[in-house]
N, C-alpha and C positions, 0 to 999 in steps of 0.2 A: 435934391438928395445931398446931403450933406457928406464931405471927404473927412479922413484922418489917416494917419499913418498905419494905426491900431487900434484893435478892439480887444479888450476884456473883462471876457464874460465869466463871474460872480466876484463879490465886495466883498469875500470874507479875508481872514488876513493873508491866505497867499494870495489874492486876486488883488487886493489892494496891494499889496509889494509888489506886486510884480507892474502893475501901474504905476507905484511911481519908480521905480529902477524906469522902465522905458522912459516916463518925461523926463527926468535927470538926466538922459542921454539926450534929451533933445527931440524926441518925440512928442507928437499931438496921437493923444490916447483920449479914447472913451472906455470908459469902466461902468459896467451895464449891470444891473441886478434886477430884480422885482422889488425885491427890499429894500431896506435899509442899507448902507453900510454895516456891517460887523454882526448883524443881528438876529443870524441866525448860528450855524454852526460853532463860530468862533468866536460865539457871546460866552458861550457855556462852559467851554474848557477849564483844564485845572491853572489855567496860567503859568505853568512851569515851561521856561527854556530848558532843556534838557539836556545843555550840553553835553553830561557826564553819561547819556543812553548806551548801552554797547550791547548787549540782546533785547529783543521785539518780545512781546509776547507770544507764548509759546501753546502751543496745543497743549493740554495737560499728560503729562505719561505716568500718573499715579491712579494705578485700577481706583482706589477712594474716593480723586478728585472725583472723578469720569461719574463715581454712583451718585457724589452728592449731588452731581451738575445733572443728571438725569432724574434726578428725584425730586428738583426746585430742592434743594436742600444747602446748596453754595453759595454764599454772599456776592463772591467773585465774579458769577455769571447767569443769567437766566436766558430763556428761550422761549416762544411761543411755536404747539406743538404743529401749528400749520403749516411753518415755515421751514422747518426741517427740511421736506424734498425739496426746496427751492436750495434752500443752503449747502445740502450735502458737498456736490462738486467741489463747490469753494474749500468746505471745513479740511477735506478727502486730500485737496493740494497743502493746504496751514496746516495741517498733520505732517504730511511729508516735506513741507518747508521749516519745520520745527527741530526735524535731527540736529544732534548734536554739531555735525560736519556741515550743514546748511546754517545754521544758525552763527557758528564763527564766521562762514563767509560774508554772510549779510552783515554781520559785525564790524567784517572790514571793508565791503563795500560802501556802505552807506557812512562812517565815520570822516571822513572828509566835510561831509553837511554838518554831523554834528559839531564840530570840530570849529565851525565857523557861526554856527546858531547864536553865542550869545552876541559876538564882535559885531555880525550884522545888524542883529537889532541895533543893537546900542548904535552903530552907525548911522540908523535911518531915524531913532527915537533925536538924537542932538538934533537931524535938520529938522525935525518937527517938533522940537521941544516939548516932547514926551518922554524928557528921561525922568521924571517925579513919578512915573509910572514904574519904575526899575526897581526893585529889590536883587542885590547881590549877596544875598543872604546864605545861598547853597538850600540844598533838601534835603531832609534827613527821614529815613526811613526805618520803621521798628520792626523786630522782629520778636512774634510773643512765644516758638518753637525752636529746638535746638537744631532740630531736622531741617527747618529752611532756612536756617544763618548756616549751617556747614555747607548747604547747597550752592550756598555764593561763589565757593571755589574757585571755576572754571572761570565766574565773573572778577572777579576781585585779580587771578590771573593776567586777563587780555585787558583789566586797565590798569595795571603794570608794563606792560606790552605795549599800548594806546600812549603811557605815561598821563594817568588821568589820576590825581589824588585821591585818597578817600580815607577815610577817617573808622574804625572799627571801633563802637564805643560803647560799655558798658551801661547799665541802668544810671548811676549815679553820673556819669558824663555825661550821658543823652540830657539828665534833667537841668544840669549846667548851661545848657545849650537854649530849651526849653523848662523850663519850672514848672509849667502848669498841667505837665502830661505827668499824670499818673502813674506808679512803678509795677506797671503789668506786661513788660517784655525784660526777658534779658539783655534784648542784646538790639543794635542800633547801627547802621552807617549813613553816615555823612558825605553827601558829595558836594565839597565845598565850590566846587566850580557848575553849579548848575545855578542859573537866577530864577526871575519869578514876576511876577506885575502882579498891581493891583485892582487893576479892570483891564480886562481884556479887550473888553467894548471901547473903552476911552482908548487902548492904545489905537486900535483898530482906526475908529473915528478921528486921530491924530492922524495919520501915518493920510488917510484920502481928503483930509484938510491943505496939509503939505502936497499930496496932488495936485490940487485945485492951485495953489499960489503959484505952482509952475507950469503952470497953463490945462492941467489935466478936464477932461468934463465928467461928471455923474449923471449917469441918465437912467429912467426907467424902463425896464424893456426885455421882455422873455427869449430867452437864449437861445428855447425852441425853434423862434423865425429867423435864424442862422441860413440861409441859402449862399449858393454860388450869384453874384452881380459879375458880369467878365470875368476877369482873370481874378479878380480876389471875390471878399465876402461882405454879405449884408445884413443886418441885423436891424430888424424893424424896435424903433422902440415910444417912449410917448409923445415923442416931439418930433418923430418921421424917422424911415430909414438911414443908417450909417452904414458907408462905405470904407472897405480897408484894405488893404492888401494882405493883411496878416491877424489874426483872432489868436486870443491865448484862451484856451476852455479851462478855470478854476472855478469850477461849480461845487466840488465838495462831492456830498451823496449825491446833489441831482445831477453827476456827470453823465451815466447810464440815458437818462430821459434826450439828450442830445444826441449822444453817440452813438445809439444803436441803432435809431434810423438812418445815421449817413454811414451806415458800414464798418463803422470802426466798434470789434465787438473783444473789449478786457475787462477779465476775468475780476470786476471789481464789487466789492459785496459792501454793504453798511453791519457797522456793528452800534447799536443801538447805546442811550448813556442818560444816566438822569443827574442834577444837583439840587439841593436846597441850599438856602443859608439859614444858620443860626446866630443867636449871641450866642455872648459868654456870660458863664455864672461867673458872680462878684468882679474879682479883680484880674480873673486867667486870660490870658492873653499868647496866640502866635505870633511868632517871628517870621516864619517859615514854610512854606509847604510839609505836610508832615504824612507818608503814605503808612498805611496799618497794614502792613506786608499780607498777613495772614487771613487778616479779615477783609480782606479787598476791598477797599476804599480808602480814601483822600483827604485831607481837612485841610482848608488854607485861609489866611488872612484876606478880603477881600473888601473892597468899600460898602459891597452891602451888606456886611457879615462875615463869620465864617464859610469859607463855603467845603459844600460835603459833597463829595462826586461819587458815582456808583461803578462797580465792574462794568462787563459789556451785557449785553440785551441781544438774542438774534432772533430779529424780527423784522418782519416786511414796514420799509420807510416810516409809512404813512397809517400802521397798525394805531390804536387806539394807546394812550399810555398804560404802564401797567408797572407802577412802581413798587413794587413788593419787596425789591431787594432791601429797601430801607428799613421796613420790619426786619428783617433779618442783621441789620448792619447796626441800628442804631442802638440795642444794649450794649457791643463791643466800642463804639465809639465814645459812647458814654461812661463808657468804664476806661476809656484810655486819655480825656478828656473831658473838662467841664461844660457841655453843650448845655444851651439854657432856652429858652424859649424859642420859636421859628419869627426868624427877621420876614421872610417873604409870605403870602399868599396860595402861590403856584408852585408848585412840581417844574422844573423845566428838564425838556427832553430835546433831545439833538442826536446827528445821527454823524458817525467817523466814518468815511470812504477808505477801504480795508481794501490792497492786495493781497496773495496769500502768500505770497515771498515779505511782506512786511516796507517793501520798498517803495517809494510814489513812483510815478510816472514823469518825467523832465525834460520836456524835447520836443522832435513835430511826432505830427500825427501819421499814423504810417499809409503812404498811397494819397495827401491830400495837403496838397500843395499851401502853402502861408496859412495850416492848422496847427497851432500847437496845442500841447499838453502839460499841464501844472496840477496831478490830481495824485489820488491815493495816496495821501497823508497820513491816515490811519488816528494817531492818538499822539501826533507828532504836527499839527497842521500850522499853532500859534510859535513850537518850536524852528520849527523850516521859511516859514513865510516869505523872510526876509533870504535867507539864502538862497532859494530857491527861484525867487522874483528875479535877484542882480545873476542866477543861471540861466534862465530865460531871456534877459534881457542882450547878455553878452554872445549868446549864439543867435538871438534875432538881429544882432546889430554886428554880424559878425568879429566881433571881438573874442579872446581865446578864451573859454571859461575859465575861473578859478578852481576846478579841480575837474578831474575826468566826468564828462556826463555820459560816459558808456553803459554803466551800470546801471542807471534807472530811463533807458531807452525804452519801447514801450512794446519793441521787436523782438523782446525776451519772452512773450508767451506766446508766440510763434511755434 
């Protein structure tokens, strides 16, 4: 039976930061997946660091929204109607975690992460020589109603407050910035301080290469066979069981599938997400992340294309796809942009591990000694990765965190 210091278990990007924050300190880590590295969840993302984030998305409190979203009629959001009684609790809590006075709190709890989002990548990208993957380009956001650029207010406020730049910019400067977006908003902000990659997979697949050369191992091996071995833990995987003293659980959605046999039961939901990629017609071209505020969805520069990200999806894991929202999405995109033919084949789907406070989980497990917790990322999981890992990594090795890990303890839905 083979020894290591640590175990963790999933390879998406905070599982893989957080393996190598521990080998850097000197640690012998096993990083365990079924998969691939990077090749599930944190394949699909929009690739935005998001340093400049200061509210989570929010329950909608517009009677409108609520009808369109009930009537498949929302770009934003869809649902399948089976899963409702499963979902209710969770939505019942992101409603009342969505007030105006919870939503600044989390604002300021959680800014600390963001606050160090882009500095850590870029830290772990130089020792992996993945900064060709780095755009600091910032993200620029349109707005095509007067009603939701006034609504900024309260935002635009608290990152004054944060001291977080941003840029309020007309049609004719938005297209200064970008050229090839089409003059179908008025209005635009820029948050010069958010970056961006251009594969998320290649970062990903950097960052557990740079494992490997500091002794780190990759094994095959389902998370589920996690038992107690004496005083620490065991994980069976394709080259025999590993033994550790201490396991970090970054599985993403499938954290549930672990957790709730051994007792540990938070309140953690999937919110569903699709992308395609396109070309561009002629000569249009991104710089940037570019979000369609109103139409809910994404477009960004990526190596396989464009790529076009959809609102959320509530629906059970492992339900069948059900991409509709891209009829819905795709005259607005094409009216805001030159999309031109589809670069890919498939639909891809992936699923966000959602608390309803908005916040991850950061620390041990409660009641179970050398368990930690690196989970509930939400739409924030390639933004955090790296922060989140060298969090983990500083309280496993008792060293004093970089900023308070109080607030995303896991003793909060207690």
């Amino acid at each position: 039976m083979a020894r290591t210091d640590a175990i963790v278990l999933g390879a998406g990007i905070v599982g893989t930061s957080t393996a190598l924050h521990l080998a850097k300190r000197g640690l012998s880590v096993a990083l365990i997946d079924r998969a691939g590295v990077g090749e599930q969840t944190s394949y699909g993302n929009a690739g935005v660091i998001e340093g400049n984030t200061i509210f989570p998305p929010a329950f909608p409190g517009d009677v409108g929204a609520l009808i369109r979203i009930a009537l498949k009629r929302a770009p934003e959001a869809n649902y399948h109607l089976s899963f409702l009684p499963q979902a209710l609790p969770w939505l019942l809590a992101f409603r009342a975690a969505s007030q105006p006075e919870r939503l600044a709190e989390t604002a300021r709890l959680i800014r600390p992460l963001y606050a160090r989002a882009v500095a850590e990548h870029e830290a772990l990208m130089v020792g992996a020589g993945a900064t060709h993957f780095l755009r600091k380009t910032g993200w620029l956001k349109v707005y095509r109603s007067e009603r939701s650029f006034k609504a900024l207010r309260r935002e635009f406020d608290l990152a004054a407050l944060f001291g977080l730049p941003l840029q309020a910019l007309d049609t004719k400067a938005t297209q200064a910035l970008e050229p090839s977006l089409n003059p179908v908003f008025p209005h635009a902000v820029f948050w010069p301080q958010a970056a961006s990659v251009s594969d998320p997979l290649g970062l990903t697949r950097a960052y557990a290469a740079r494992f490997k050369v500091l002794g780190g191992v990759t094994l095959a091996g389902d998370a589920r066979s996690l038992h107690r071995a004496g005083n620490g833990w065991r994980v069976e995987t394709n080259e025999g069981g590993i033994d550790a003293p201490d396991v970090v659980v970054a599985l993403g959605p499938w954290t549930r599938d672990l957790l709730d046999p051994i007792g540990v039961k938070l309140p953690l939901m999937v919110k569903r997400g699709y992308h395609r990629h396109f070309r561009a017609k002629g000569n249009a071209a991104l710089a940037r992340p570019v979000l369609d505020a109103d139409a809910g969805y994404l477009i960004t520069p990526m190596v396989q294309g464009i790529r076009m990200t959809t609102g959320v999806e509530f629906a059970a894991r492992d339900a069948k796809p059900s991409p509709v929202q891209f009829d819905r999405l795709m005259p607005k995109a094409r009216e805001l942009f030159p999309l031109g033919e589809r670069a890919d084949q498939e639909t891809w789907l992936g699923s966000r591990p959602c608390f309803p406070d908005s916040r991850p989980v950061i620390g041990r497990a409660p009641g179970l000694g050398g368990l930690w917790l690196a989970i509930g990322h939400a739409h924030w999981g390639l933004t955090l990765g790296p922060a989140t890992g060298r969090m983990i990594a500083e309280m496993m090795t008792g060293a004093v965190p970089f900023c308070d890990p109080a607030p995303y303890r896991a003793e909060r839905f207690r």
